[in-house]
Backbone as JSON Lines, residues from 0, in Angstrom:
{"i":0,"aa":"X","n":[317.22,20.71,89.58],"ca":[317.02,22.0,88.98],"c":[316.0,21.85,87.86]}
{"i":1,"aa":"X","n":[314.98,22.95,87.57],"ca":[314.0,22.74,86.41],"c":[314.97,23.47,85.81]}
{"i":2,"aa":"X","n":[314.63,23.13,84.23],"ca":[314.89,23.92,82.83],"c":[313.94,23.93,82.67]}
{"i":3,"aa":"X","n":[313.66,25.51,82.04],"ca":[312.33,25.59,81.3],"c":[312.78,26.66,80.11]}
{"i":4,"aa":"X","n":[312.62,26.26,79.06],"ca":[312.73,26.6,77.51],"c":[311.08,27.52,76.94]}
{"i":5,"aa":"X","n":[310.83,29.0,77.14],"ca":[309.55,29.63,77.37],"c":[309.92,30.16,75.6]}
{"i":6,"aa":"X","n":[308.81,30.47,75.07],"ca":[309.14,30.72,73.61],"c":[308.42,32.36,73.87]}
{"i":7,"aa":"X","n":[308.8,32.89,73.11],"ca":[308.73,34.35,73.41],"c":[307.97,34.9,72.1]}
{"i":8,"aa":"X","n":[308.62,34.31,70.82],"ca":[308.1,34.68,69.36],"c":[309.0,33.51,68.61]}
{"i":9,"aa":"X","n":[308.86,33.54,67.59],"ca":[309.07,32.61,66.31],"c":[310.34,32.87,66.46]}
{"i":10,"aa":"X","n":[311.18,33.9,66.53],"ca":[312.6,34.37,66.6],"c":[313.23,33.63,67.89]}
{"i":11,"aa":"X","n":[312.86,34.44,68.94],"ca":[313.27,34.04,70.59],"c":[312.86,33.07,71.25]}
{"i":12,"aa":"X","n":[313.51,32.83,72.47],"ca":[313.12,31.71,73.16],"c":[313.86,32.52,74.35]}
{"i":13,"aa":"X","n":[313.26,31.97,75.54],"ca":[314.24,32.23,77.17],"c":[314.66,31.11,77.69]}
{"i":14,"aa":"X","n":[315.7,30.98,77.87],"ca":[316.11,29.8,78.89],"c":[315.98,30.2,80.44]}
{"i":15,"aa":"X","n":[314.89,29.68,81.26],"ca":[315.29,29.78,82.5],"c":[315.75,28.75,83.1]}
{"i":16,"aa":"X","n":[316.54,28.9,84.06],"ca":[316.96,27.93,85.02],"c":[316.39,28.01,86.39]}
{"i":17,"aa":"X","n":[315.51,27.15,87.16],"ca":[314.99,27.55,88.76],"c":[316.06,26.1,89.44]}
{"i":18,"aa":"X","n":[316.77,26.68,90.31],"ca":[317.56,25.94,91.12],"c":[316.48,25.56,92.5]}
{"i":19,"aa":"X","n":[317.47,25.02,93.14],"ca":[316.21,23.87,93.88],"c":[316.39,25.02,95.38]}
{"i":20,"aa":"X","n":[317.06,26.08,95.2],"ca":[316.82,27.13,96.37],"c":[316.18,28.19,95.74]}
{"i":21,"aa":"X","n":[315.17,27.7,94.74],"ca":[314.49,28.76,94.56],"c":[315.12,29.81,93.46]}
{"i":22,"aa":"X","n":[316.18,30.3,93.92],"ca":[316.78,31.3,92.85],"c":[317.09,31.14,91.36]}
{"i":23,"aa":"X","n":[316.9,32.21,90.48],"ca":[317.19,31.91,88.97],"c":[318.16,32.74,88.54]}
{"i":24,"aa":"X","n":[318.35,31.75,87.24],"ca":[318.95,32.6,85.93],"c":[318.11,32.65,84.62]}
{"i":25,"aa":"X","n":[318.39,33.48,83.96],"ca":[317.75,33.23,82.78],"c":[318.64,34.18,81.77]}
{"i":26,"aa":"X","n":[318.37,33.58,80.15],"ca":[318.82,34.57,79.01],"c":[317.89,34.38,77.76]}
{"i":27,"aa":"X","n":[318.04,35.1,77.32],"ca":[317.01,35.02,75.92],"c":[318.09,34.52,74.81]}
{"i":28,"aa":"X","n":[317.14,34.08,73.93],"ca":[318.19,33.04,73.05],"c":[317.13,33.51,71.55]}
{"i":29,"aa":"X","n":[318.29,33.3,70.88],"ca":[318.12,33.31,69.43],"c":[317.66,32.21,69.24]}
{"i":30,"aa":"X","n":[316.5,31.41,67.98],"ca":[316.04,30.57,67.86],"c":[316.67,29.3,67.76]}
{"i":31,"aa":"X","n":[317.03,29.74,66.16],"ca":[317.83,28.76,65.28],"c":[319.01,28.47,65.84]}
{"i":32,"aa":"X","n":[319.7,29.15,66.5],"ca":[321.21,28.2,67.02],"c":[321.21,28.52,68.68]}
{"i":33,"aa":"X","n":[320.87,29.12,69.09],"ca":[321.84,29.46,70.32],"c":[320.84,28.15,71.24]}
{"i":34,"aa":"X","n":[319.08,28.07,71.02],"ca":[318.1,27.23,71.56],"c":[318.81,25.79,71.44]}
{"i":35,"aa":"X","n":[319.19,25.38,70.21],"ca":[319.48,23.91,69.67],"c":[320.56,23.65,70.94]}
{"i":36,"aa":"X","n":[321.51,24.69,70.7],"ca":[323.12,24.48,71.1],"c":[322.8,24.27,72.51]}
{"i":37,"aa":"X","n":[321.94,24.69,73.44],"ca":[321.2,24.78,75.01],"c":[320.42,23.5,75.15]}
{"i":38,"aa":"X","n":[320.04,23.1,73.98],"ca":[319.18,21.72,74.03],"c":[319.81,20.98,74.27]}
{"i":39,"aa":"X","n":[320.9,20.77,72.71],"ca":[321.95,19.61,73.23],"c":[322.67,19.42,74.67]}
{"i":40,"aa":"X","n":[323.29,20.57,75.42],"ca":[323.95,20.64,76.45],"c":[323.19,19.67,77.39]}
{"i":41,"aa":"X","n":[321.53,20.41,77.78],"ca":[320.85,19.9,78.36],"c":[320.55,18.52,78.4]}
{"i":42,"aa":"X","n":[320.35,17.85,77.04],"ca":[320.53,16.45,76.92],"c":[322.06,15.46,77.09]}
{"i":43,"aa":"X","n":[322.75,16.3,76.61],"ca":[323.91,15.24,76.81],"c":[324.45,15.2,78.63]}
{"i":44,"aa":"X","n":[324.3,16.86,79.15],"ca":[324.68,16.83,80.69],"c":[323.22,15.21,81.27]}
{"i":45,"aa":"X","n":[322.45,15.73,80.93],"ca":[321.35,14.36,81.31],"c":[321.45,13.39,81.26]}
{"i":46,"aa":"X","n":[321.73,13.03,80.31],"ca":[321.98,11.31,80.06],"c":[322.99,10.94,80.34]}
{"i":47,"aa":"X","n":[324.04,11.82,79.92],"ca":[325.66,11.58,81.17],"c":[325.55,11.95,82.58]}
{"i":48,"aa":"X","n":[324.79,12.56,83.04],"ca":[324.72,12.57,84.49],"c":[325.9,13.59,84.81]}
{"i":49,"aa":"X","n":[326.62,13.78,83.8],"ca":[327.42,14.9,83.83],"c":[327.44,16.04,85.0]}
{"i":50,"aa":"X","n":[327.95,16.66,86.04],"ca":[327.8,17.71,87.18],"c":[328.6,19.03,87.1]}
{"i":51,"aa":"X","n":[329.54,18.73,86.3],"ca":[330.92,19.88,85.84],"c":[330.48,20.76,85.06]}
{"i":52,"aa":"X","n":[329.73,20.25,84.29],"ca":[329.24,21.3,82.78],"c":[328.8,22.51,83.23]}
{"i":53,"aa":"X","n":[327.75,22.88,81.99],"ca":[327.35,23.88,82.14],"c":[326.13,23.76,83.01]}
{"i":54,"aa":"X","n":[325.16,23.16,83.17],"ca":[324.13,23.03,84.09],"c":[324.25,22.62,85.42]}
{"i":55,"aa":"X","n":[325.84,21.92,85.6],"ca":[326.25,21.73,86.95],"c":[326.66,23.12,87.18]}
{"i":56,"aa":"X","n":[327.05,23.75,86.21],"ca":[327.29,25.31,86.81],"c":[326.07,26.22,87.37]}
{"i":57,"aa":"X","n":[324.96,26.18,86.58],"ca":[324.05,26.82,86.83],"c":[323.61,26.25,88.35]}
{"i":58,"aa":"X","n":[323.37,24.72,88.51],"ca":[322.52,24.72,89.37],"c":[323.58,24.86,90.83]}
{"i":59,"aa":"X","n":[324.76,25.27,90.79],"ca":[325.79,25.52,92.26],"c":[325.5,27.08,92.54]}
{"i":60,"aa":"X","n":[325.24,27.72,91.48],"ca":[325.2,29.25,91.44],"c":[325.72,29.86,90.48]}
{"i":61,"aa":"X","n":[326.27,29.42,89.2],"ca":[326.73,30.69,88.29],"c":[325.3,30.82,87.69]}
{"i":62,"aa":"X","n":[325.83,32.2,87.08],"ca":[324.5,32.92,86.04],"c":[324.96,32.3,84.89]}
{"i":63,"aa":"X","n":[323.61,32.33,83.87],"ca":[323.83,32.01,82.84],"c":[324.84,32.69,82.13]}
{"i":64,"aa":"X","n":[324.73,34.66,82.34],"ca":[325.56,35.83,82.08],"c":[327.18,34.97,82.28]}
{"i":65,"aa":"X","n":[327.64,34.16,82.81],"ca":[328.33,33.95,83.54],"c":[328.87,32.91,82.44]}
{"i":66,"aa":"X","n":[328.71,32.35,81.64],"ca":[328.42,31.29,81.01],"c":[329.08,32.13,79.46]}
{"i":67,"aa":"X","n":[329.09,33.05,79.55],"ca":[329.24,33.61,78.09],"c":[330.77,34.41,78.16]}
{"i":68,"aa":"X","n":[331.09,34.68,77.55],"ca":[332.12,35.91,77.38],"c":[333.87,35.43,77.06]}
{"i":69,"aa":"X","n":[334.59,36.22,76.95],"ca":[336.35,35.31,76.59],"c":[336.51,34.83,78.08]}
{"i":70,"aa":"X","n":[336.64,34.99,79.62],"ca":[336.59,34.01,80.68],"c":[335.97,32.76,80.49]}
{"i":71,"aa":"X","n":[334.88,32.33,80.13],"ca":[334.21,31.23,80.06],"c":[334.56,29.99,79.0]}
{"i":72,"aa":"X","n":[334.89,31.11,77.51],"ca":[335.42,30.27,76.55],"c":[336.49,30.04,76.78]}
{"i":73,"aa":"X","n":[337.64,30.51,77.44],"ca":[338.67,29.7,77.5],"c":[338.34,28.22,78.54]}
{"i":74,"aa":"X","n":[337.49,28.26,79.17],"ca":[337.1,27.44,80.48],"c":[336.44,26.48,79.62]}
{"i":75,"aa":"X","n":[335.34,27.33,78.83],"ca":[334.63,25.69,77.43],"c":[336.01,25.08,76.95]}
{"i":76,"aa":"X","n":[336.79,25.56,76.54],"ca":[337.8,25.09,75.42],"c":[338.61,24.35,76.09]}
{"i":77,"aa":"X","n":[338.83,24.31,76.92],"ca":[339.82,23.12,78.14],"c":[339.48,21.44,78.28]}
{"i":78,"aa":"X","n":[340.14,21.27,77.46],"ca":[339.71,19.26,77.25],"c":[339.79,18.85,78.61]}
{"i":79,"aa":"X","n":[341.07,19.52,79.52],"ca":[341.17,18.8,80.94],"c":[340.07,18.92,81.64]}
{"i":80,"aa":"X","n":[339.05,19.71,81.47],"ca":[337.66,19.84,82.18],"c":[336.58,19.1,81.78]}
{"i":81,"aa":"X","n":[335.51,19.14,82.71],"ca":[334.68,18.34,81.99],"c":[333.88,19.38,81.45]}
{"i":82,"aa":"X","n":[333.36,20.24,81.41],"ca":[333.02,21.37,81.05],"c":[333.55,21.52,79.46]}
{"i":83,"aa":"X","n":[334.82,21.62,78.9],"ca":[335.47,21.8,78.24],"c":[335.16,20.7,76.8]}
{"i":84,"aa":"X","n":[335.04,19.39,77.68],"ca":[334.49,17.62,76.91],"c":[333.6,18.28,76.41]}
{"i":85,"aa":"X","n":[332.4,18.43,77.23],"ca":[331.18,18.84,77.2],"c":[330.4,19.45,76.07]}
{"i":86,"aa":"X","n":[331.44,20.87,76.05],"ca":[331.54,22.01,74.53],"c":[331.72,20.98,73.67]}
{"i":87,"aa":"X","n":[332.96,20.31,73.47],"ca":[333.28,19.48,72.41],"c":[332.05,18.66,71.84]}
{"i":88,"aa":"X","n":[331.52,18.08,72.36],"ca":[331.01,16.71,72.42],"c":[329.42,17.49,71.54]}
{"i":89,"aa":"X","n":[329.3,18.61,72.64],"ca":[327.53,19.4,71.7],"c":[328.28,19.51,70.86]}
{"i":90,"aa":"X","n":[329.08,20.62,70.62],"ca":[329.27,21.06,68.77],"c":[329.5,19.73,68.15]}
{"i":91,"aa":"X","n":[329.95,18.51,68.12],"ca":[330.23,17.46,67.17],"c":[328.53,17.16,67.18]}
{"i":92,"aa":"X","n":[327.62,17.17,68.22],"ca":[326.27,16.82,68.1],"c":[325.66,17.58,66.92]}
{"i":93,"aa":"X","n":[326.0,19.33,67.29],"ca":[325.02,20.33,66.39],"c":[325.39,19.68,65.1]}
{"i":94,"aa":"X","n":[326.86,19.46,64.9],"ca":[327.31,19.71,63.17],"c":[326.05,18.36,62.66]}
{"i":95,"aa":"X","n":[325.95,16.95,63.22],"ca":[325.6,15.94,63.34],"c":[324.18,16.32,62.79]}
{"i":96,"aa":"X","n":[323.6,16.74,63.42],"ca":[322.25,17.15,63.34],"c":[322.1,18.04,62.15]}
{"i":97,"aa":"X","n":[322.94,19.18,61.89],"ca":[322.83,20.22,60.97],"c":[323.07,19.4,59.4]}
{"i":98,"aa":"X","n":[323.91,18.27,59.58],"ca":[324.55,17.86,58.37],"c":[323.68,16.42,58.11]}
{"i":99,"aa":"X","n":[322.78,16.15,58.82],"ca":[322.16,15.13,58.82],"c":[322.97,13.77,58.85]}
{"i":100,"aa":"X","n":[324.27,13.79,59.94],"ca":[325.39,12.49,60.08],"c":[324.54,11.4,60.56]}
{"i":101,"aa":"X","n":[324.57,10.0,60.47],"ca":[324.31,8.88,61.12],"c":[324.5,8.87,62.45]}
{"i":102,"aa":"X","n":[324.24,8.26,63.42],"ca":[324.71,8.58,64.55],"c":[326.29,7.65,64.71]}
{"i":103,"aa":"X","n":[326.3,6.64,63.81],"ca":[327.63,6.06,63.87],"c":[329.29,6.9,63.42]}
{"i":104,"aa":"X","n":[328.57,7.71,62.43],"ca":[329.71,8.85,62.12],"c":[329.86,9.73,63.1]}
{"i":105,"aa":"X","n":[328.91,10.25,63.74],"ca":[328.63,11.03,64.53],"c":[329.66,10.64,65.81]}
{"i":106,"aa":"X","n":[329.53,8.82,66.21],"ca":[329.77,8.82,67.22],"c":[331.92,8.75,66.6]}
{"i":107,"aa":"X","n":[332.02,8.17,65.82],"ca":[333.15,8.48,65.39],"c":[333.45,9.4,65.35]}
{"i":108,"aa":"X","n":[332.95,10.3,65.03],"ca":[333.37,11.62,65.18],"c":[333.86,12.47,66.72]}
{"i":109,"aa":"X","n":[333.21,11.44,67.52],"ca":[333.1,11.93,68.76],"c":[334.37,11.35,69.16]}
{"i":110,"aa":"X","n":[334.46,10.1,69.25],"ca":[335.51,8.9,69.84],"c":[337.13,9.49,69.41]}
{"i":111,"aa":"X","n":[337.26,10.34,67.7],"ca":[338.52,10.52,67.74],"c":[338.62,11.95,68.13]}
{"i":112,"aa":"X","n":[337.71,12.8,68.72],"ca":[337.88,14.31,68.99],"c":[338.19,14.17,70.54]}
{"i":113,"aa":"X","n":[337.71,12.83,71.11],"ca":[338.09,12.88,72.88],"c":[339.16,11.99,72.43]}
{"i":114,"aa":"X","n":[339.73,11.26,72.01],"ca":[341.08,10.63,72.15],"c":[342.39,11.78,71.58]}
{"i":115,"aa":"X","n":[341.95,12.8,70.88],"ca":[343.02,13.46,70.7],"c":[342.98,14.77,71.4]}
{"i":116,"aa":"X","n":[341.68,14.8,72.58],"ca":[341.74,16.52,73.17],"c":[342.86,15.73,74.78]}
{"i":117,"aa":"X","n":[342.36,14.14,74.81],"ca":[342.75,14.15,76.0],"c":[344.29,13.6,76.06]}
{"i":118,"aa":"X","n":[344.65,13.43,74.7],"ca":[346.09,12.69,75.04],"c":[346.87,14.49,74.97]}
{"i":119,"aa":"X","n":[346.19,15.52,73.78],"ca":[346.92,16.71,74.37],"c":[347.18,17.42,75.48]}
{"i":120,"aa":"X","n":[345.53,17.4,76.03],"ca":[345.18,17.56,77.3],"c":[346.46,17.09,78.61]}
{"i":121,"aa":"X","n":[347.39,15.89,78.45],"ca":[348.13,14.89,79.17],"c":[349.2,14.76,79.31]}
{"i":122,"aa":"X","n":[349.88,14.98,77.26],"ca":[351.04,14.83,77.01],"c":[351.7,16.18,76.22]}
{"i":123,"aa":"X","n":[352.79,17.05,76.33],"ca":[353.39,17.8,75.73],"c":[353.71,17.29,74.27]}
{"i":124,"aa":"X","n":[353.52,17.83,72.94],"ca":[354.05,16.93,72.05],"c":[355.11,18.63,71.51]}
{"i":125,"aa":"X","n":[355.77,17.69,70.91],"ca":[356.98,19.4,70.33],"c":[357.09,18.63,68.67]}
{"i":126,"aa":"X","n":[357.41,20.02,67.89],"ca":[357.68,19.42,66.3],"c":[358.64,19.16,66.23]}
């Protein structure tokens, strides 16, 4: 699948997506966060090879539209998914980046947010 990130003005940006049958999605994006937050995805689904996420979504057939709304966020927010990791893993990236973290905090940061989404994810705990 191509990504292509088209800049529109200083404000906007479009994300399109062209899947390898030709067909698209696309959405317009706010600069400053919504572009970054699409970057990271894009890079971390990449280098993890990741297929569940969000760009494994796009390129099977969901819309980007598809990608947004209270259905979807409960579906980001699900540690048992990989989709769900995924969310996790960018936002610990954005804060990383926004806060100027090391990448060693960063990755700490990462290591105890998947050891405690997936033992909840696994195990019932009661008070």
């Amino acid at each position: 699948m191509k990504v292509v990130f088209h800049k529109d003005s200083h404000e906007r940006r479009r994300l399109e997506c062209i899947r390898p049958d030709r067909s698209t999605t696309s959405a317009d994006l706010e600069t400053r966060s919504l572009l970054r937050h699409d970057l990271v995805h894009f890079l971390v689904e990449s280098k993890a090879r990741l297929r569940n996420s969000v760009f494994g979504a796009i390129a099977r057939g969901r819309g980007l539209d598809q990608l947004t709304g209270p259905d979807a966020e409960v579906e980001m927010k699900d540690p048992g998914q990989e989709i769900g990791t995924t969310e996790m893993v960018v936002a610990i990236l954005q804060g990383a980046l926004r806060d100027e973290m090391t990448p060693g905090v960063a990755l700490e940061h990462i290591s105890r947010a998947l050891h405690r989404d997936v033992l909840q994810a696994h195990f019932s705990f009661r008070k």
